[in-house]
C-alpha positions as CSV (number, residue, x, y, z in Angstrom):
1,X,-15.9,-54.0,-68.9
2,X,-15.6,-51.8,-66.0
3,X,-13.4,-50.5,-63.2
4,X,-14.1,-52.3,-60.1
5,X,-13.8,-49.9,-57.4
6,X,-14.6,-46.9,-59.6
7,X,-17.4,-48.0,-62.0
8,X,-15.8,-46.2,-64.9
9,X,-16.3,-48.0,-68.3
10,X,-13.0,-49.4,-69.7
11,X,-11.9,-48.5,-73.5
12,X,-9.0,-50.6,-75.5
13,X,-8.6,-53.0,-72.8
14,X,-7.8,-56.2,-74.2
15,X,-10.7,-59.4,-73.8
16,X,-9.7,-62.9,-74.7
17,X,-11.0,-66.6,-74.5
18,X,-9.2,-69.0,-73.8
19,X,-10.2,-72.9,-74.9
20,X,-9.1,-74.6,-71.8
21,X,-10.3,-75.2,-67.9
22,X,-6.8,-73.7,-66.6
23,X,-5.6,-70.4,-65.4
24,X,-2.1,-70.6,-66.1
25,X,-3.2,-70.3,-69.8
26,X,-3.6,-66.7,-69.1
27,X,-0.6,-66.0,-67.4
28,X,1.7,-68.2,-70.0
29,X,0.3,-67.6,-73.5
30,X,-1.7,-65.7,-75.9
31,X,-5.8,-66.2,-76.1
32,X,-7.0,-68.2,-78.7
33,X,-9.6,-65.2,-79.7
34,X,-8.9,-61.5,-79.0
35,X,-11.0,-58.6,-78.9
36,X,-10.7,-54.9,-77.7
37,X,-13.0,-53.2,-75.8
38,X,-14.4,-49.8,-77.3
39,X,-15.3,-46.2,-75.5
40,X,-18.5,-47.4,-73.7
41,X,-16.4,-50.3,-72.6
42,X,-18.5,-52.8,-74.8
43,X,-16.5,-56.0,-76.5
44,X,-17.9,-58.8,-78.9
45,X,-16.4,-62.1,-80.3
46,X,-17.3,-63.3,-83.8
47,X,-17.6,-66.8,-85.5
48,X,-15.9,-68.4,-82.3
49,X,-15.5,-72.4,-82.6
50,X,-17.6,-74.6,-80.6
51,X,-16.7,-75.5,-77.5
52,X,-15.9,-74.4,-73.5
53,X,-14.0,-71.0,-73.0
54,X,-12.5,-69.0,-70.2
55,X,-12.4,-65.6,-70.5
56,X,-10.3,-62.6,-69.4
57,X,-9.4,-59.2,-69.5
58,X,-5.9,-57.7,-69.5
59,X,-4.4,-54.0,-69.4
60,X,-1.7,-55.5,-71.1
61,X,1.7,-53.6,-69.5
62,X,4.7,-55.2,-71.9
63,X,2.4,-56.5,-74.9
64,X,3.3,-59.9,-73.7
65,X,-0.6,-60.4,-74.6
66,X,-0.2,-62.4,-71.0
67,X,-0.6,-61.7,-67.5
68,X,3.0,-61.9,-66.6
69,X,3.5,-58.3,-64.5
70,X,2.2,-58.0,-61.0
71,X,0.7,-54.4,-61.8
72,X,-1.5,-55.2,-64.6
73,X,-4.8,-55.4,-64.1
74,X,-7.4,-57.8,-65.1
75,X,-10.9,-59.4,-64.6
76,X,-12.0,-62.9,-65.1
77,X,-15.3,-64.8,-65.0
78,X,-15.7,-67.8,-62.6
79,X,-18.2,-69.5,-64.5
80,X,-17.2,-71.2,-68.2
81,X,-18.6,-69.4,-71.6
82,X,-20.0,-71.9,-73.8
83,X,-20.9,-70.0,-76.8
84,X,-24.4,-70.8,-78.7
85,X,-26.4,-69.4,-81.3
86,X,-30.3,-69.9,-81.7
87,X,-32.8,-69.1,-84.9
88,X,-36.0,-68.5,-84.2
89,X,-38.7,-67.1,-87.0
90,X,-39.9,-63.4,-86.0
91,X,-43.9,-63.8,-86.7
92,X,-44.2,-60.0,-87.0
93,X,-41.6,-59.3,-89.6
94,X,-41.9,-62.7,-91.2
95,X,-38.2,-63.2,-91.4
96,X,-35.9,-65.7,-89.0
97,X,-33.3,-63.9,-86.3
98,X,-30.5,-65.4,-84.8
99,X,-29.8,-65.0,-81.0
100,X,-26.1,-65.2,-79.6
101,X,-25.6,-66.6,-75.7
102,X,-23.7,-65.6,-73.9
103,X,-24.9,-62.1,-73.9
104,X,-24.4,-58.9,-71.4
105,X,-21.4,-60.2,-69.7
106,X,-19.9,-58.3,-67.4
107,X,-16.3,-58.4,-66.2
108,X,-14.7,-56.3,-63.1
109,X,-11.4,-55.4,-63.7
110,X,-9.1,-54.6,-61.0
111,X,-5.1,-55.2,-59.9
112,X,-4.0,-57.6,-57.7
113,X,-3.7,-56.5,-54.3
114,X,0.4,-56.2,-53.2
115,X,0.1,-59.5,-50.8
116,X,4.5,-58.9,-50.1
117,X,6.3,-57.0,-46.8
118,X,9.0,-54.6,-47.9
119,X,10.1,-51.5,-47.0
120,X,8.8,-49.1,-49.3
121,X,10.9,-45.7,-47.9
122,X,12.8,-44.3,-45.1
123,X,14.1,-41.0,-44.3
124,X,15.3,-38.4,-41.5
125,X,13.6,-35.4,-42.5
126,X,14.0,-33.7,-39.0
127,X,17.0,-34.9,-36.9
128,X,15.3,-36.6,-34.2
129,X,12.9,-38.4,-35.9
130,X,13.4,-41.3,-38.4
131,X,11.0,-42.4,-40.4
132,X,10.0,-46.4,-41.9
133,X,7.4,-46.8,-44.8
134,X,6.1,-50.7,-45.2
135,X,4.1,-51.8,-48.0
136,X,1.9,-53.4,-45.3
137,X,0.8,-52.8,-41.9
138,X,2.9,-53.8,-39.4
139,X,2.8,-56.9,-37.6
140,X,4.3,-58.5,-34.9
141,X,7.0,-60.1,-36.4
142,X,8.6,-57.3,-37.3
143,X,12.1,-56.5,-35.5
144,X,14.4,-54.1,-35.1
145,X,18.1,-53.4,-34.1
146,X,20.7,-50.4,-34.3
147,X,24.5,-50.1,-33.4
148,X,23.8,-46.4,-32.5
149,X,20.7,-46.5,-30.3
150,X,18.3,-49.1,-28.6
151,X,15.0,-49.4,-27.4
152,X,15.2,-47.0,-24.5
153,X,16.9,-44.1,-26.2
154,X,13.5,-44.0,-28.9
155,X,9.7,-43.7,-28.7
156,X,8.2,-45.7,-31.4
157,X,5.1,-44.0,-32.8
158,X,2.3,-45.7,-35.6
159,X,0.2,-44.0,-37.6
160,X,-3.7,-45.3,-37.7
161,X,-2.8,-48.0,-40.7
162,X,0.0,-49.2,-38.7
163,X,2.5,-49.1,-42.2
164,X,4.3,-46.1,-40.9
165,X,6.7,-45.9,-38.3
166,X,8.3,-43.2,-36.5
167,X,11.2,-43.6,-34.0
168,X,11.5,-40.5,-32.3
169,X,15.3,-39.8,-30.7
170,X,14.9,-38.8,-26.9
171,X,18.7,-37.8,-26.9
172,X,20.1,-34.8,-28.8
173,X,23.8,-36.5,-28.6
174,X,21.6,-39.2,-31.0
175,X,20.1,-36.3,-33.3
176,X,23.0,-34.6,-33.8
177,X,25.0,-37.3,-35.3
178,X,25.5,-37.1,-39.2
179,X,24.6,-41.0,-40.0
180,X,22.0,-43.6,-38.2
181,X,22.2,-47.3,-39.4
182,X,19.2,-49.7,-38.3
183,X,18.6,-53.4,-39.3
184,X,14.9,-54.3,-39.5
185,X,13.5,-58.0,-40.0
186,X,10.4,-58.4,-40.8
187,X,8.0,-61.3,-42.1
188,X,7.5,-60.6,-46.1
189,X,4.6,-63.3,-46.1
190,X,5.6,-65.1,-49.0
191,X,6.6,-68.6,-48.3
192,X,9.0,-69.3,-51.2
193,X,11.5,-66.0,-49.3
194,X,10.2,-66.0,-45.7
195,X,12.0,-63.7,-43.1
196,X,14.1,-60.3,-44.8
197,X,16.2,-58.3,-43.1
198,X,17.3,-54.4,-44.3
199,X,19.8,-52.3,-44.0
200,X,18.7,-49.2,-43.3
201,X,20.7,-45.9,-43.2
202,X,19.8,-42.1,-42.0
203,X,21.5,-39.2,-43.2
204,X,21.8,-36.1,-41.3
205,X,20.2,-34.4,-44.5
206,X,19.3,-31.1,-42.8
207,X,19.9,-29.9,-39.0
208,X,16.6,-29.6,-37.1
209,X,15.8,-26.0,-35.8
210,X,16.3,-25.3,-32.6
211,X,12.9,-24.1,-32.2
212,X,10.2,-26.7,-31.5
213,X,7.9,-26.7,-34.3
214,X,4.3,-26.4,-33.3
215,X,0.6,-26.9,-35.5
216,X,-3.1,-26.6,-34.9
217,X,-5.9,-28.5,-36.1
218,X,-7.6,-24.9,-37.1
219,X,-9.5,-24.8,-39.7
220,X,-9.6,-21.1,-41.5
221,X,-8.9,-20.1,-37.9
222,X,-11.8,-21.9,-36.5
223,X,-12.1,-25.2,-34.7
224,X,-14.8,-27.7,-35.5
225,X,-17.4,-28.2,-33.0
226,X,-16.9,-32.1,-32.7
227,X,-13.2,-31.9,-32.5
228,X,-11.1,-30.9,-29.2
229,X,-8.2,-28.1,-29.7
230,X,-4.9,-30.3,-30.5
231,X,-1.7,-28.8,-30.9
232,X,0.9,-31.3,-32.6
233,X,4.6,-30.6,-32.1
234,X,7.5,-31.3,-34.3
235,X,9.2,-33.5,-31.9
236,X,9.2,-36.0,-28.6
237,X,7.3,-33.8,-25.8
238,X,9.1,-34.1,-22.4
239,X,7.3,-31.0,-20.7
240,X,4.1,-28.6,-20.9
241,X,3.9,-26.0,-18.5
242,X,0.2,-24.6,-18.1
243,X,1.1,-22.1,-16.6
244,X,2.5,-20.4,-19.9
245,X,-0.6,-21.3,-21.8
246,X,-4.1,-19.3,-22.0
247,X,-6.8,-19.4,-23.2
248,X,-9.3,-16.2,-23.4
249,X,-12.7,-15.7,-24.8
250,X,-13.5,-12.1,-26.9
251,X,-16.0,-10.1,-25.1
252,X,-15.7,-7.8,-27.6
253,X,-12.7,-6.2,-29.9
254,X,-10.8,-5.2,-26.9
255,X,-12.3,-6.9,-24.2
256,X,-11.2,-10.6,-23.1
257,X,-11.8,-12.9,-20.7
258,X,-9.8,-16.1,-18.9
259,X,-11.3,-19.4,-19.3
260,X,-10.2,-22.7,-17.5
261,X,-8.7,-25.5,-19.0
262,X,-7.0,-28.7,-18.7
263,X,-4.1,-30.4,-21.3
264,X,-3.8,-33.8,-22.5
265,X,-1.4,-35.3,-23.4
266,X,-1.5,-37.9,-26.2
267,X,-0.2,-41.9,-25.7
268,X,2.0,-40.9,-28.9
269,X,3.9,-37.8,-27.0
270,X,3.9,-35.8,-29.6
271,X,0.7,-34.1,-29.2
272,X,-1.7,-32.3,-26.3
273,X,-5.4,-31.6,-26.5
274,X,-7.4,-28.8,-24.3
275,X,-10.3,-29.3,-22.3
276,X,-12.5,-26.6,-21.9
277,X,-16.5,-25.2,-22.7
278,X,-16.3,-23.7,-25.7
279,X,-19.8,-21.7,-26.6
280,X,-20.8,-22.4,-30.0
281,X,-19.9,-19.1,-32.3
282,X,-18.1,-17.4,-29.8
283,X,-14.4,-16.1,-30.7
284,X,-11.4,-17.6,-28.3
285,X,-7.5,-16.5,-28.5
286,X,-4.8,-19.4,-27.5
287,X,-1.6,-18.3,-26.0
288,X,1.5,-19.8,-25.4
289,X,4.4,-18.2,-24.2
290,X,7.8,-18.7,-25.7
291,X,9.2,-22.4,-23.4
292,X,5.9,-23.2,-22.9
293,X,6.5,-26.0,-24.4
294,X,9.6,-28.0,-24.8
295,X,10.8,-31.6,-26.4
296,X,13.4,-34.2,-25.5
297,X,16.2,-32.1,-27.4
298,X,15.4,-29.4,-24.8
299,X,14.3,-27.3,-27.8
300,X,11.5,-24.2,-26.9
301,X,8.6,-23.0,-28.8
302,X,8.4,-19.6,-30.1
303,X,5.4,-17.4,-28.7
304,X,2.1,-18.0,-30.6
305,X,-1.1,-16.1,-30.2
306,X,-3.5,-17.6,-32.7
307,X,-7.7,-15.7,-32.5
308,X,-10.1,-19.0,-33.5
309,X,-14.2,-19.2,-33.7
310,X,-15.7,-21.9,-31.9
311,X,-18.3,-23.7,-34.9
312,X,-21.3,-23.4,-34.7
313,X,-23.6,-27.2,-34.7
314,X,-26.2,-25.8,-37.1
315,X,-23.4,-24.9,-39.4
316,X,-22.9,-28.5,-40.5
317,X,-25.5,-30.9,-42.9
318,X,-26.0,-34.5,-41.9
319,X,-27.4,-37.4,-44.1
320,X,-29.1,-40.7,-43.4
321,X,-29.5,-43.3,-45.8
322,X,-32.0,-46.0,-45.6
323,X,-30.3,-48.8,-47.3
324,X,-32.9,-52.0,-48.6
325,X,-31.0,-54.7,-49.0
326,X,-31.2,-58.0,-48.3
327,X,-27.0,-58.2,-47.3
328,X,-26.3,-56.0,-44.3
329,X,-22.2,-56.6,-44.4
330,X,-21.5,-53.3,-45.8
331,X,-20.1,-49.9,-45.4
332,X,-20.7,-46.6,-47.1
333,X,-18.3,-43.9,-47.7
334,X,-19.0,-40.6,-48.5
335,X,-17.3,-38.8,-51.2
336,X,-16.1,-35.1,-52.2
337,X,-14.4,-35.7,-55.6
338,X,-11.8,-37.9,-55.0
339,X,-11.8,-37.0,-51.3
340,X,-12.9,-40.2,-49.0
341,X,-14.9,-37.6,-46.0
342,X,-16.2,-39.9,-44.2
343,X,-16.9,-44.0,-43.8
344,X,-20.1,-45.1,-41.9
345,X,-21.9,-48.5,-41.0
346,X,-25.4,-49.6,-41.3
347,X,-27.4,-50.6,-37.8
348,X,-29.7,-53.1,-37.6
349,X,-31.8,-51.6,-39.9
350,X,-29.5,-50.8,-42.6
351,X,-29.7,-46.6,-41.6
352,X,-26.5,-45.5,-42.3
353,X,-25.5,-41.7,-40.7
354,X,-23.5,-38.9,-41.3
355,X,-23.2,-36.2,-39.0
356,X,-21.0,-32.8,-38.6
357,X,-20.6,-32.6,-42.7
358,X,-19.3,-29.4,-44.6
359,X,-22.7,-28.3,-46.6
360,X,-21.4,-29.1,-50.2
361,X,-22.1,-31.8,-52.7
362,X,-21.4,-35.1,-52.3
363,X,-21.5,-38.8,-54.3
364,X,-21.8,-41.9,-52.0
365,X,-19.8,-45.5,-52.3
366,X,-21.5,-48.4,-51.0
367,X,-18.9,-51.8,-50.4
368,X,-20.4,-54.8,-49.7
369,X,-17.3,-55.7,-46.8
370,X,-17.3,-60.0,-47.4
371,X,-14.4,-60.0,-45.5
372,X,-15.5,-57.8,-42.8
373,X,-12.0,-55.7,-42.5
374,X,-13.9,-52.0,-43.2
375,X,-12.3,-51.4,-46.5
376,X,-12.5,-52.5,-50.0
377,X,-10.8,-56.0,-51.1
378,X,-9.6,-56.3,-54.6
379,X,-9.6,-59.9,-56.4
380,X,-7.3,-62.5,-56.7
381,X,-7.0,-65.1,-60.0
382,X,-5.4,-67.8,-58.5
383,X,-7.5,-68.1,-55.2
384,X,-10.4,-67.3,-57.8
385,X,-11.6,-63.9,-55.6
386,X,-13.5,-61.4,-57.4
387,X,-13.3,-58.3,-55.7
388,X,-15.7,-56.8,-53.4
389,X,-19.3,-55.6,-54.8
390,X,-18.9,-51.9,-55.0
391,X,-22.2,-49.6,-55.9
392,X,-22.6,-45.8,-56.0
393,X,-25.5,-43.5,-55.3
394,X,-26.7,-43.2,-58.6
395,X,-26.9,-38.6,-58.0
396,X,-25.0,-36.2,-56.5
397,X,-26.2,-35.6,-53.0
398,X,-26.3,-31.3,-52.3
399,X,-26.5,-31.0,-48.5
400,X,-27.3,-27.3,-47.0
401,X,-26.3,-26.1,-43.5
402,X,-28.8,-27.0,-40.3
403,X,-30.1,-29.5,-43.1
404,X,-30.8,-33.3,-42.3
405,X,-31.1,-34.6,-45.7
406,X,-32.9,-38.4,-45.9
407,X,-32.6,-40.9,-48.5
408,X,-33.8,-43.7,-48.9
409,X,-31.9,-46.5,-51.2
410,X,-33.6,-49.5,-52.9
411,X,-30.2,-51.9,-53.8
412,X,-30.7,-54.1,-56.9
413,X,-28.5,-56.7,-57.7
């Protein structure tokens, strides 16, 4: 028995068989034989009756000895286990051996993927801005409506998995006033409930400053060379004015020079990026002078001077896999710990590529993607889904700067 996603052998999990053709058994009673797995994640049945089992596995949450809670997790065969035993007589050591079938099972165990729409969290951690957690992505069905504000007096911004919201206030009248109340409906995709709607309320839990808050995407005070100078601000942007901002390249320690630029402004309005030509190594000092900046509560930045290197390209590692294998519908991801870095697609010819990657160590996930949404899919009993096929790399990969490290992987089923 092993994890899934993860791979990691599974110790004092319960196994059981069951002597009938239906699921429900699983989720109503106890198994008719019950086993435990040990450290390695190994499990055996002895003197079972004749006859045609199902068979499960269960991290048993309430000792119900049933799969009755929707966070347990469990794995299940789709084929039937009809247990046999065969003697045969061992010519070599002249003495008769039994076999046992079925042998070398091996069950993926894994929880039930959260198929409802709820709210999981909201909050007003800054003033102007209120924030809506979903248990899902966002769809279209989703509505909202407020007795305090209405669509023109927010901007609504999504984060990349679209099960974040954030309604950013473009009136300080609105972000000043101690309690916001908004209804949302939304679609909670199960048919027995249908449509919910919420009451949702935000607290004026702290006052915003009244300085605009403003971040970098600086690494260690240098900016990676595949990555454009962003500057991310605390609130609803309603002016930039260039001509408070410079940019300088360091001739030397006390020696600087002007370089042109242009700012972007993001669709969100919440962020700007800089075009300019940046030279590889070089050192660059951003300034912007206190108003420079300024957001929809007419709140200023404070002054900021911030010295950055421009990365260098042979700095980085890249790696290329050459992944044999008959299935192409896969992805890989690249690992640091328990840090997802990267996630990459084969071509045509199953090469997979990494490029611009910290020199360090690294383990790679392969998922076989059956349902093509680029991430992994975990199982489902009643629609009789096993999860996704998941390998790993079997060694750490070490990858050294202005280093292109090639592997090449032979997939076995």
């Amino acid at each position: 028995l092993e994890d899934a996603f993860t791979k990691e052998k599974l110790s004092g999990v319960l196994v059981g068989l069951y002597k009938t053709d239906n699921d429900s058994a699983f989720r109503l009673r106890q198994p008719d034989y019950l086993t435990k797995t040990n450290q390695n994640g190994d499990f055996s049945f002895f003197y079972l009756a004749d006859g045609v089992y199902r068979i499960y596995a269960l991290e048993d949450a309430n000792y119900s000895y049933s799969f009755d809670q929707p966070n347990e997790r469990i794995a299940f065969l789709d084929s039937l286990i009809i247990p046999a035993a065969k003697t045969t007589f061992d010519t070599i050591d002249s003495v008769f051996k039994t076999y046992y079938t079925p042998e070398n099972l091996l069950l993926q165990m894994f929880q039930e993927e959260n198929k409802r729409q709820y709210v999981l969290s909201s909050g007003r951690k800054v003033s102007g801005c209120l924030s809506v957690v979903l248990s899902l992505p966002k769809d279209d069905d989703i509505k909202w409506l407020s007795p305090d504000f209405s669509a023109d007096d927010v901007v609504l911004v999504k984060n990349e998995t679209r099960d974040s919201l954030r309604f950013y206030l473009n009136s300080s009248t609105l972000s000043e006033k101690d309690s916001l109340q908004m209804w949302i409906t939304y679609n909670s995709r199960i048919d027995s409930i249908g449509y919910e709607t919420d009451t949702l309320y935000f607290p004026l839990l702290e006052k915003t400053s009244e300085v605009l808050g403003l971040t970098d995407n600086l690494s260690q005070n240098k900016l990676h060379y595949f990555q454009p100078l962003t500057v991310t601000a605390d609130g609803l942007l309603s002016r930039i004015d260039t001509s408070q901002i410079y940019l300088f390249r360091q001739v030397n320690d006390s020696v600087e020079s002007p370089i042109e630029f242009s700012v972007n402004r993001s669709l969100s309005k919440h962020k700007f990026t800089f075009e300019a030509k940046f030279k590889e190594g070089e050192k660059y000092r951003l300034v912007l002078n206190r108003g420079a900046v300024s957001d929809v509560l007419n709140r200023l930045n404070d002054s900021i001077s911030k010295v950055f290197t421009y990365r260098e390209r042979d700095s980085y590692s890249s790696l290329s896999l050459n992944v044999q294998s008959e299935n192409l519908g896969f992805f890989c991801q690249l690992l640091k710990g328990d840090e997802l870095v990267k996630q990459a697609y084969p071509d045509a010819n199953g090469l997979v590529v990494f490029e611009f990657l910290e020199p360090n160590k690294y383990d790679v996930r392969l998922v076989f993607d059956k349902n093509k949404d680029k991430e992994w899919t975990s199982g489902n009993l009643e629609q009789k889904q096993q999860p996704e096929q998941v390998k790993y790399y079997p060694q750490k990969i070490e990858l050294r700067a202005n280093w292109k490290q090639e592997i090449d992987w032979i997939l076995t089923q």
